[in-house]
TORTOR-707784 format. One record per residue (C-alpha): residue in three letters; y, x, z; residue number from 1. Coordinates in nm, 2 decimals, m for minus. Layout:
NODE residuo     yy     xx     zz num
NODE     ALA      Y      X      Z NUM
...
This chain:
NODE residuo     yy     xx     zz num
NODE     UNK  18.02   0.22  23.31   1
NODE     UNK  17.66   0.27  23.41   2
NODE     UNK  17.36   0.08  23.37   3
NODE     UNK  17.11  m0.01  23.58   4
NODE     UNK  16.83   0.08  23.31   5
NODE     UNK  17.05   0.49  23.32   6
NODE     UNK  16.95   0.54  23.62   7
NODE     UNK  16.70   0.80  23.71   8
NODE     UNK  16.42   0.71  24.00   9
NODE     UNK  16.61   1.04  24.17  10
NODE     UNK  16.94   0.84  24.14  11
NODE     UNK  16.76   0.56  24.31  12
NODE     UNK  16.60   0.69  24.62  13
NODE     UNK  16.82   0.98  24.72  14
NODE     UNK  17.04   0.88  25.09  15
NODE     UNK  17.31   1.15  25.06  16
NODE     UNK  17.65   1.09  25.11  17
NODE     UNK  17.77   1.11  24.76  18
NODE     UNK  17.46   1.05  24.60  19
NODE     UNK  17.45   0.69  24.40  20
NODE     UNK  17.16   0.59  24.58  21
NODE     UNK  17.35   0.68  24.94  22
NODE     UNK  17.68   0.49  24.83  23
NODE     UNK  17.48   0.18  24.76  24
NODE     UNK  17.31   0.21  25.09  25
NODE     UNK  17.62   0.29  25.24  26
NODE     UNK  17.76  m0.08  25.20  27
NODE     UNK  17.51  m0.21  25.44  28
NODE     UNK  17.50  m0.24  25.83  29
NODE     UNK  17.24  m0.07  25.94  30
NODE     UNK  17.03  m0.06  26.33  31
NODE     UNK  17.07   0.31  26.45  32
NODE     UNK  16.96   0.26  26.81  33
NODE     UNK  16.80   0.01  27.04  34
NODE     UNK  17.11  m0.15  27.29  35
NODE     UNK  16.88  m0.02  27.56  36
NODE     UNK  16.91   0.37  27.49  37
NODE     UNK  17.27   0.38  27.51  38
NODE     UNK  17.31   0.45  27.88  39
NODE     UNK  17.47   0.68  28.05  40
NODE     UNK  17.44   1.01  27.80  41
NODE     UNK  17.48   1.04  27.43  42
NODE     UNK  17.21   0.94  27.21  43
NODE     UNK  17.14   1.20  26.88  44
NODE     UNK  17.16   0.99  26.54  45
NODE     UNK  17.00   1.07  26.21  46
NODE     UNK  17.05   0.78  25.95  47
NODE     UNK  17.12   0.80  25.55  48
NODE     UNK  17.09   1.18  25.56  49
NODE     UNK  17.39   1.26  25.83  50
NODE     UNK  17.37   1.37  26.20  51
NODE     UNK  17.57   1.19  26.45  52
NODE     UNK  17.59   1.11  26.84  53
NODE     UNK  17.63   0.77  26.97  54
NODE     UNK  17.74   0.69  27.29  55
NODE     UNK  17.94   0.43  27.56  56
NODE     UNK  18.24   0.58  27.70  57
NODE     UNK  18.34   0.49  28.04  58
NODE     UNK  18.51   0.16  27.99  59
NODE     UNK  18.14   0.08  27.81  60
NODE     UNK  18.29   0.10  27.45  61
NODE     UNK  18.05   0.22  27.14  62
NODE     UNK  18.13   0.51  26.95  63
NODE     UNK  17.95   0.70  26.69  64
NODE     UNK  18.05   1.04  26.61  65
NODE     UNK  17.96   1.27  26.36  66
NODE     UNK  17.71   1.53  26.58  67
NODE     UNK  17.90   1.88  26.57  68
NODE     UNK  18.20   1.92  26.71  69
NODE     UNK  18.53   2.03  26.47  70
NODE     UNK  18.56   2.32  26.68  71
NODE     UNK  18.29   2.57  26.63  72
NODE     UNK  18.02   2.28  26.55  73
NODE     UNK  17.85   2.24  26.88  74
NODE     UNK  17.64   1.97  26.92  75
NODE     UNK  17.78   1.61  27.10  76
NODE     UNK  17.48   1.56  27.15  77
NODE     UNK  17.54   1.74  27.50  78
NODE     UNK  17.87   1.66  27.54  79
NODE     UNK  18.04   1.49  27.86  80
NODE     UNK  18.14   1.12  27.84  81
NODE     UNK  18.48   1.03  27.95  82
NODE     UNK  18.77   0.74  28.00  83
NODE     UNK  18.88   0.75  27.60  84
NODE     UNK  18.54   0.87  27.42  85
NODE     UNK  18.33   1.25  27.46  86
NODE     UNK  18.44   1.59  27.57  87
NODE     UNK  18.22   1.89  27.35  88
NODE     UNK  18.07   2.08  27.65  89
NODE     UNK  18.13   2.39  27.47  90
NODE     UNK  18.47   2.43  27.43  91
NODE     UNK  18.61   2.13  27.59  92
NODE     UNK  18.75   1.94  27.28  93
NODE     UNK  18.81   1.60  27.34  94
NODE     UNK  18.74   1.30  27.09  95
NODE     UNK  18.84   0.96  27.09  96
NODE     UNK  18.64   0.67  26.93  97
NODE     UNK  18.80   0.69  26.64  98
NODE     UNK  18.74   1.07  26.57  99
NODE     UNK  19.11   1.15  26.67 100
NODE     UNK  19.18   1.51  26.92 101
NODE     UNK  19.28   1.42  27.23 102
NODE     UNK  19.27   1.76  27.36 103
NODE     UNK  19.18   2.08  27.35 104
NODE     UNK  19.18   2.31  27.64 105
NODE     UNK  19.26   2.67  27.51 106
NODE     UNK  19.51   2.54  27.27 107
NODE     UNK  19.88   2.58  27.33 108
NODE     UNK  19.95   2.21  27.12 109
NODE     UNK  19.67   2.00  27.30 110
NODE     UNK  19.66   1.70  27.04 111
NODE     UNK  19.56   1.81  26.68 112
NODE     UNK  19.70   1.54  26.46 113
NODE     UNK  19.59   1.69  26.12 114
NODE     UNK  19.21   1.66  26.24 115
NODE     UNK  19.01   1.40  26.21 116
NODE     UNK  18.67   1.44  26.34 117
NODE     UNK  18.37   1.19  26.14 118
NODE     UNK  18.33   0.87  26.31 119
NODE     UNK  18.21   0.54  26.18 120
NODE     UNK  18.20   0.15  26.26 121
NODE     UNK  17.96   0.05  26.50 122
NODE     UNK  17.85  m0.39  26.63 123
NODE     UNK  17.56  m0.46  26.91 124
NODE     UNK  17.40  m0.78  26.84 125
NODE     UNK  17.06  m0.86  26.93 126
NODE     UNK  16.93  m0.57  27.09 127
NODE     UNK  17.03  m0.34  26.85 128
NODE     UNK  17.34  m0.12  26.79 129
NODE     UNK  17.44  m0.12  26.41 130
NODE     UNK  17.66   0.12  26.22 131
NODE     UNK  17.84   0.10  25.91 132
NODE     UNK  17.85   0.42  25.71 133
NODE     UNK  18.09   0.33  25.41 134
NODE     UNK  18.41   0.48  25.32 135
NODE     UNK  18.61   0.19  25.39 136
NODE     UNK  18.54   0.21  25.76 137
NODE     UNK  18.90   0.10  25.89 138
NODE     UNK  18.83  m0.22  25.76 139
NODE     UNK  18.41  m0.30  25.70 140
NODE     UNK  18.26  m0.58  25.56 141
NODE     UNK  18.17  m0.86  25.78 142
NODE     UNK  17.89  m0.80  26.02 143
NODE     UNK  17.59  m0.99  25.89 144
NODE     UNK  17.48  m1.28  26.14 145
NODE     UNK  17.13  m1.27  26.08 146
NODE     UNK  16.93  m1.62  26.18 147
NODE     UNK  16.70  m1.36  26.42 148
NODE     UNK  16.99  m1.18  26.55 149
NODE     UNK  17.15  m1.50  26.67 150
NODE     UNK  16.88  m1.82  26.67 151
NODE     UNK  16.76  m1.91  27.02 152
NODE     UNK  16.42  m1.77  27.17 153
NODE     UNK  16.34  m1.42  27.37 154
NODE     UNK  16.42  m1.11  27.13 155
NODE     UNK  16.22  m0.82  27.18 156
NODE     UNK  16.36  m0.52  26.99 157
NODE     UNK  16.16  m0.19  26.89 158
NODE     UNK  16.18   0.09  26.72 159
NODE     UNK  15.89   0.31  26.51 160
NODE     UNK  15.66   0.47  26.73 161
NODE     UNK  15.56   0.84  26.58 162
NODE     UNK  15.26   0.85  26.68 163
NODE     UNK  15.07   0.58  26.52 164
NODE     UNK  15.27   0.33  26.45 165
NODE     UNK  15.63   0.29  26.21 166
NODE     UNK  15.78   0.65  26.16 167
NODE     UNK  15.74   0.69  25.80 168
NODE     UNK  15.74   1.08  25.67 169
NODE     UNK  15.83   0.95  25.31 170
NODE     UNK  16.13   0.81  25.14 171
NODE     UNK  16.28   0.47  25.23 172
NODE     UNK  16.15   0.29  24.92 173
NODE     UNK  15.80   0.34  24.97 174
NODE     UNK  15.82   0.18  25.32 175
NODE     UNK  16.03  m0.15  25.18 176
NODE     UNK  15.81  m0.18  24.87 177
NODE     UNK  15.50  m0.15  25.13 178
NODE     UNK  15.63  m0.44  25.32 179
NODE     UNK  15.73  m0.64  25.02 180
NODE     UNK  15.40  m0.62  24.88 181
NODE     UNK  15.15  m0.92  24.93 182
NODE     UNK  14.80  m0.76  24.82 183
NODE     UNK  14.77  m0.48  25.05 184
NODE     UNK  14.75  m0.76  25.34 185
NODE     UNK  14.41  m0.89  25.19 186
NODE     UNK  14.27  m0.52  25.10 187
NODE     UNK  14.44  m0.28  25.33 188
NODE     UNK  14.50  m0.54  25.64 189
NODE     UNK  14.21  m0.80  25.62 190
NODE     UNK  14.48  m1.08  25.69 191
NODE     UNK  14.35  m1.28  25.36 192
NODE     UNK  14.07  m1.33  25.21 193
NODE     UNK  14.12  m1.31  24.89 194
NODE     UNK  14.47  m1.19  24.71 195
NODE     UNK  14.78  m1.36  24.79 196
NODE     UNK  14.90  m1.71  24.54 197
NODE     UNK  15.32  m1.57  24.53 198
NODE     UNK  15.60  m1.63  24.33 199
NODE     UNK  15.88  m1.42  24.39 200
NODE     UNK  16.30  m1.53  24.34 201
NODE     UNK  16.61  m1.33  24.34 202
NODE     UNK  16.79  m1.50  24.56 203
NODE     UNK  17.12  m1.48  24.71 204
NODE     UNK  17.04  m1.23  24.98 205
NODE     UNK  16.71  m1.05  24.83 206
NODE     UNK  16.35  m1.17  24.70 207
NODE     UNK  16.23  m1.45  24.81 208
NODE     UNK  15.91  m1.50  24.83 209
NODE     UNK  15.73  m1.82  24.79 210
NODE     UNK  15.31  m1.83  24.89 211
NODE     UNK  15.05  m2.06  24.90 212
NODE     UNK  14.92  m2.02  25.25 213
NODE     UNK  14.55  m2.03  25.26 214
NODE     UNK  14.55  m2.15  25.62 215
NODE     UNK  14.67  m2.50  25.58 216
NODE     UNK  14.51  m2.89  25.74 217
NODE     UNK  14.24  m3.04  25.55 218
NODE     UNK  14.41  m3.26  25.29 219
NODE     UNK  14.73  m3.07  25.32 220
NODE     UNK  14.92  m2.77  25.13 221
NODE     UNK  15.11  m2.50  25.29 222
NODE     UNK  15.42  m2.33  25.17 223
NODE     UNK  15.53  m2.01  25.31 224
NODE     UNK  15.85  m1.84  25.31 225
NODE     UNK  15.99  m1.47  25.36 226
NODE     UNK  16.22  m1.29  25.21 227
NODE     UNK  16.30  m0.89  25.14 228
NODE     UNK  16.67  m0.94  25.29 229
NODE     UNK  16.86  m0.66  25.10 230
NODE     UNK  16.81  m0.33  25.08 231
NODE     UNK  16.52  m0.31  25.32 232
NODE     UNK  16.49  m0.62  25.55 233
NODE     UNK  16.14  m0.76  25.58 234
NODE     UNK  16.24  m1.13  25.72 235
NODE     UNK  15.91  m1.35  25.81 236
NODE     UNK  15.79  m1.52  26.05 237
NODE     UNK  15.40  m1.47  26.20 238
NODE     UNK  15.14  m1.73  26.33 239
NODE     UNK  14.93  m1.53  26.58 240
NODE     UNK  14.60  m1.70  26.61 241
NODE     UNK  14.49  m1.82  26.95 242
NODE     UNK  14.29  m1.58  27.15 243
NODE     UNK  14.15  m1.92  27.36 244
NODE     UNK  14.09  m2.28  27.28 245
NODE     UNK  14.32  m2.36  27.57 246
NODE     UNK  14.60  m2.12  27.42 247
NODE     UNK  14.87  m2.31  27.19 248
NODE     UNK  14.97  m2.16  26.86 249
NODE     UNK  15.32  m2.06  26.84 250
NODE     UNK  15.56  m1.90  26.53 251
NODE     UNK  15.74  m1.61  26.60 252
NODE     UNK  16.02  m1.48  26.38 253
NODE     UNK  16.07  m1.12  26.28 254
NODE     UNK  16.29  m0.93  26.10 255
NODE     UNK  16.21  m0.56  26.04 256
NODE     UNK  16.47  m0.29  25.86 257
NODE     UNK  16.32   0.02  25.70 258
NODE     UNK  16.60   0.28  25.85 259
NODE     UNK  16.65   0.59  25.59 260
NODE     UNK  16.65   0.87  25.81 261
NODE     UNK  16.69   1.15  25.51 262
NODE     UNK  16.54   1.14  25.19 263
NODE     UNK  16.19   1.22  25.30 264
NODE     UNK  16.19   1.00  25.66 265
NODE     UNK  16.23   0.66  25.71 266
NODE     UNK  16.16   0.41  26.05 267
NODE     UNK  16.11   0.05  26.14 268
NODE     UNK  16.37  m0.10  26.36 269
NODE     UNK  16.15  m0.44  26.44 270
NODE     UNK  16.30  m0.75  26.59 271
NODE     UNK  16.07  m1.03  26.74 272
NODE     UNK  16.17  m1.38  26.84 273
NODE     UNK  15.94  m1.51  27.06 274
NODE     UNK  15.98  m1.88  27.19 275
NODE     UNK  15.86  m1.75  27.55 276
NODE     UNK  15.90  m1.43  27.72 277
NODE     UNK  15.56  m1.22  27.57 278
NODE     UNK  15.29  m1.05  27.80 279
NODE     UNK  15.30  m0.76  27.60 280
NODE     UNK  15.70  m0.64  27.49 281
NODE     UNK  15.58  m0.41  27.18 282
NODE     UNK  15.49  m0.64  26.90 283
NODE     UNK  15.21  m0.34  26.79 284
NODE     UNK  15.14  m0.24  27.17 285
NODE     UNK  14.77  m0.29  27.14 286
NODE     UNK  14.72  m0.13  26.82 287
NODE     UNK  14.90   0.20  26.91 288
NODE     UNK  14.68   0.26  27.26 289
NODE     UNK  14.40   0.21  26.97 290
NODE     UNK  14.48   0.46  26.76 291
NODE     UNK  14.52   0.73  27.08 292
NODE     UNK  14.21   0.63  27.21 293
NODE     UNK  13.99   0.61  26.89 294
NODE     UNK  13.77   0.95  26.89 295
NODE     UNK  13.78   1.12  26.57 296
NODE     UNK  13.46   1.26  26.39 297
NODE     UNK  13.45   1.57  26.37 298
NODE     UNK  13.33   1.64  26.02 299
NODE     UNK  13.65   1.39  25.94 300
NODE     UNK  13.90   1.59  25.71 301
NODE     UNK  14.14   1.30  25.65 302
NODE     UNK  14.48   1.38  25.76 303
NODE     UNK  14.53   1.04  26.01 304
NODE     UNK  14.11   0.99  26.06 305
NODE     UNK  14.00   0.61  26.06 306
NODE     UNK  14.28   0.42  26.02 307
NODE     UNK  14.08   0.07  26.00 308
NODE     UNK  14.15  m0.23  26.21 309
NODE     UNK  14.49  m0.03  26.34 310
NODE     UNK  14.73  m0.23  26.13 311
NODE     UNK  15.10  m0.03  26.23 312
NODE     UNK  14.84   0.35  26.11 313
NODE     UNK  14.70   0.18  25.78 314
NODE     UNK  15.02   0.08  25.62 315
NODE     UNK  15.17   0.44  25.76 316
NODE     UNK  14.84   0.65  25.61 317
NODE     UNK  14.93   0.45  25.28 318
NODE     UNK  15.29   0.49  25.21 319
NODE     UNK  15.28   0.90  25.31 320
NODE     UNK  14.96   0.92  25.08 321
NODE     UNK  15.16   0.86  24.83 322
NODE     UNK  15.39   1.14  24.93 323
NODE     UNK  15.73   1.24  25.06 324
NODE     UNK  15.87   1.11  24.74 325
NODE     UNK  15.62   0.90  24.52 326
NODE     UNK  15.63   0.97  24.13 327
NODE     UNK  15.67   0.63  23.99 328
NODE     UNK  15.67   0.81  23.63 329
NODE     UNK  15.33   0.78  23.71 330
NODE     UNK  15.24   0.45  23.83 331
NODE     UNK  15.09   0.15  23.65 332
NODE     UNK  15.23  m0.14  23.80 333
NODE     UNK  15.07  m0.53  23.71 334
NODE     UNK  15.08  m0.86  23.79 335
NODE     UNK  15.05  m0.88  24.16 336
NODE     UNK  15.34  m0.64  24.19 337
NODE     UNK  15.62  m0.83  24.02 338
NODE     UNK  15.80  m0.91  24.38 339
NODE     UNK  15.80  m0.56  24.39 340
NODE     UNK  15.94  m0.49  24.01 341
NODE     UNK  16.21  m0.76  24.08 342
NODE     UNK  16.31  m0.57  24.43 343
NODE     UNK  16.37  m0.28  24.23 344
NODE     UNK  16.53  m0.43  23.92 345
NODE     UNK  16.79  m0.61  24.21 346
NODE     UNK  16.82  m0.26  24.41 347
NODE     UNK  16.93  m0.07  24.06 348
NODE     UNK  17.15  m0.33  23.98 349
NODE     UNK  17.32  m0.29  24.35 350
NODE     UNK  17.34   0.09  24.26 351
NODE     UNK  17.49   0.02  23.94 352
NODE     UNK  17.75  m0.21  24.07 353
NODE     UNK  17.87   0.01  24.34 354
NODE     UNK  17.84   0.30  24.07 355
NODE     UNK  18.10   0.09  23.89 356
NODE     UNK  18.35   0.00  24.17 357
NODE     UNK  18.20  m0.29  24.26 358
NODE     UNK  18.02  m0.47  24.60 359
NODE     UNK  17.63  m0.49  24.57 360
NODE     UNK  17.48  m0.84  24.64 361
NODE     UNK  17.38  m0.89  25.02 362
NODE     UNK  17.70  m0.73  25.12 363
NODE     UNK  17.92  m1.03  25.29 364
NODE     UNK  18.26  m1.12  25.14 365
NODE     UNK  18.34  m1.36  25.49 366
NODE     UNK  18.23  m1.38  25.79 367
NODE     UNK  17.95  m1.63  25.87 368
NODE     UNK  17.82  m1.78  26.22 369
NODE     UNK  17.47  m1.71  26.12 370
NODE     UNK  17.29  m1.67  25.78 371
NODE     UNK  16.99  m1.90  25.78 372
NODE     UNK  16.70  m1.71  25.55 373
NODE     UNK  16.54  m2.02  25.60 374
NODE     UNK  16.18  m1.82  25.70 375
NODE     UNK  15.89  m2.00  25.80 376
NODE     UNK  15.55  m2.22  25.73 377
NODE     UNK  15.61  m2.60  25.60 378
NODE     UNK  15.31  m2.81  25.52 379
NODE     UNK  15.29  m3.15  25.31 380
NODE     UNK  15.02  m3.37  25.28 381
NODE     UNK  14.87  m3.38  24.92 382
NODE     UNK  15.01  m3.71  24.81 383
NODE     UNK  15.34  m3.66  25.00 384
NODE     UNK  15.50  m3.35  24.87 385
NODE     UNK  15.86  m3.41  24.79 386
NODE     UNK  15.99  m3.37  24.44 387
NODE     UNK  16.18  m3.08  24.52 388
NODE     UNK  15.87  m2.83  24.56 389
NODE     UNK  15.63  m3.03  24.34 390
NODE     UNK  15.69  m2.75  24.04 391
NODE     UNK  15.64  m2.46  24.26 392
NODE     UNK  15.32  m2.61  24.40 393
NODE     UNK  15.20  m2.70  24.08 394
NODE     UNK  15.29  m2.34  23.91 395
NODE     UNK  15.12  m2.20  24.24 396
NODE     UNK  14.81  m2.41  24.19 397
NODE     UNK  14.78  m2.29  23.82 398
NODE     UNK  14.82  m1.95  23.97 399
NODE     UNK  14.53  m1.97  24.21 400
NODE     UNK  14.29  m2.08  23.96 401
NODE     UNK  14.38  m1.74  23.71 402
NODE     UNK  14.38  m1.54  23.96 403
């Protein structure tokens, strides 16, 4: 048996197929393309360390595919798309959705029985296409009905952008811990003024997180709630401020995975509810013409140049700083990271259960219509805060006046 306290930080953090930290990882669903790229060619695929090729065939059915064909490992990636699944363009072997040989040209027995090509479970819901890597493909867990993937509203789905805005070139971790973290939106973002009043709860699904939000009516508290959805699911909900007294506040809801691309890349697959169709589709649009159009001194050294006031670049410049792979041997964590020291005690625990034969928590034993995270901004007058949240208010209140 092994214990979640025997586990090294390389154990941990690694994607790998075969490595602990990959066949933890690999019990999850995870977002590998935006609905909208799979058109009418194959789409290349790197997730948890493996190359693949996803595409429609022509009765519009998903497949994903390992990349290189069985044959003399051409890529898919070029391959032709036909009735049944794809067609390597090299050779001409033929691959259903499943991975099985349908044909192969040159060959005298067409069908090759005793090859199977690599092929995995794939779901579209909410503008995304997700994929399930695990071994027990032929039968997955149940698909994960999300409250964003399936609650009413206009869903805007993105991906990172490279250039200045998600595309991490560092490990997985460091981009969920960044987005777990509550400090670095007073110091790094400007969000806050002063450091955020938390207390975080393993809950069913990941930490919750409960904070005192400093925005609230005059004779009024305000709770909110988001949650670090396991492994890597930032799941909140934002409050955009009004850019004219005429314009009327609204709540968006937005739930953003951290994608392990290998062990050294990672990406944001970001999904925004938005009550009304938005003027501007990409949730960090204005921030990434920003950063292309800031000129950079030329005396400035600094690998990404000013990255102030250009959210999407400061929390990217941050989480490479601390390299591909951070040394946490190193690090000094204190009080304002304990949502972050609970994510990682719950994330070895996960490795440590699946280590031992088990399922990880987060991983669905039935299927649900929709899994309500219940994310969001309530607000209580004073005198009228029911009895359920009265300790967590109070332990909040004692907080703020420590802190």
């Amino acid at each position: 048996m092994i214990k979640p306290s025997e586990l090294t930080w390389d154990d941990v953090v690694r994607v790998g197929p075969g490595t602990l930290g990959g066949n933890y990882l690999r019990c999850f669903w995870w977002p590998v393309a935006l609905s909208e790229e799979v058109r009418d060619i194959p789409v290349p695929v790197k997730v948890l360390g493996e190359e693949l090729v996803l595409f429609r065939d022509l009765s519009g059915q998903l497949a994903l595919l390992g990349a290189y064909c069985s044959h003399r490992r051409a890529s898919l990636e070029y391959g032709r798309i036909e009735a049944q699944g794809i067609r390597c363009a090299y050779h001409g072997w033929y691959y259903d959705r499943q991975g099985k040989v349908l044909d192969r040209p040159a060959e005298p027995i067409k069908a090759a029985p005793n090859i199977r090509h690599p092929w995995y479970a794939v779901r579209e819901l909410g503008g995304f296409v997700f994929a399930y890597l695990g071994t027990d493909k032929e039968s997955p867990p149940p698909f994960p009905r999300y409250d964003v993937l399936v609650q009413d509203g206009y869903r805007v789905a993105e991906r990172g952008d490279d250039e200045a805005g998600k595309a991490y070139n560092c490990n997985w971790l460091q981009g969920v811990e960044n987005t777990t973290d509550t400090t670095h939106l007073t110091y790094l973002h400007g969000i806050y003024e002063r450091c955020a009043i938390f207390k975080p709860v393993e809950s069913e699904y990941g930490v919750k997180l409960y904070i005192l939000d400093p925005r609230s009516k005059p004779n009024c508290v305000a709770l909110r709630k988001r949650c670090t959805v396991l492994p890597t699911i930032n799941r909140k909900s934002r409050e955009p401020r009004p850019k004219s007294p005429d314009e009327s506040p609204v709540t968006l809801q937005q739930a953003i995975w951290i994608v392990p691309i290998d062990d050294t890349h990672c990406e944001e697959m970001r999904l925004t509810v938005y009550p009304q169709p938005p003027k501007e589709r990409s949730y960090h649009g204005a921030y990434v013409d920003q950063a292309k159009q800031r000129e950079r001194k030329p005396y400035d050294r600094r690998f990404y140049g000013e990255i102030r006031g250009i959210v999407p670049l400061e929390d990217k410049a941050m989480v490479e700083s601390q390299g591909p792979i951070v040394d946490r041997t190193l690090e000094h964590p204190g009080y304002g990271d304990r949502a972050i020291l609970l994510l990682r005690k719950m994330i070895r625990e996960g490795i440590a259960e699946v280590a031992n034969g088990g399922k990880p928590k987060g991983v669905l034993k039935e299927d649900l219509a929709m899994i309500d995270l219940d994310i969001g901004v309530e607000e209580f007058e004073i005198d009228r805060v029911p009895e359920g949240v009265k300790d967590l208010l109070t332990e909040l209140q004692q907080q703020l006046e420590h802190v």
